[in-house]
C-alpha positions in Angstrom: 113.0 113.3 114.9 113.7 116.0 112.2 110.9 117.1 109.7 112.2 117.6 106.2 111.4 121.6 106.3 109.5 120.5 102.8 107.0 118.9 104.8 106.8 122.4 106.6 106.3 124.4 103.6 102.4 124.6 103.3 103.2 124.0 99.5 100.9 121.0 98.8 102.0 120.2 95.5 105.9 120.6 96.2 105.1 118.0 99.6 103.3 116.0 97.1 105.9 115.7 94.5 108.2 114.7 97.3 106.5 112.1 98.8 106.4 110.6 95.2 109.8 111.0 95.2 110.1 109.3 98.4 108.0 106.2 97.6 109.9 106.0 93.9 113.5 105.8 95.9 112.0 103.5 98.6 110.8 101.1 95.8 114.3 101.1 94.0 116.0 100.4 96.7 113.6 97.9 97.9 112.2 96.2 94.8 113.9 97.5 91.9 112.8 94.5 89.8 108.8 96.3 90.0 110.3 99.3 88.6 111.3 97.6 85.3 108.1 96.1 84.5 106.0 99.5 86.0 104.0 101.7 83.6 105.9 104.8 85.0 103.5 108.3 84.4 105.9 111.3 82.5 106.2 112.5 86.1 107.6 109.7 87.7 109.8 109.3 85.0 111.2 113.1 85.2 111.4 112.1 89.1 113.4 109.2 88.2 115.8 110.9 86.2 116.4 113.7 89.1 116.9 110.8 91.4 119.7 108.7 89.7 121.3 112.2 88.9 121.0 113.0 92.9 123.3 109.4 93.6 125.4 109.4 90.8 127.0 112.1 92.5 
């Protein structure tokens, strides 16, 4: 199994921010209907943005 290199960084906020990331995509994709009704934080929201920008594409 592959580590994303991320993970390999030693850059605990950048891991941290993607494991948000991670568990944001894994809830959309899973149960997009708890997204609506969430109380998102700024950050999740910016990381929401950067992810339907990364699959629009």
């Amino acid at each position: 199994m592959n580590v994303p290199p991320v993970l390999l960084s030693g850059n605990h906020e950048v891991v941290r921010l993607w494991r948000r990331k991670q568990a944001l995509i894994n809830t959309l994709n899973k149960r997009r209907d708890m997204l609506d009704s969430a109380d998102l934080s700024e950050e999740d929201i910016k990381l929401m943005k950067v992810i339907k920008e990364e699959t629009t594409i």
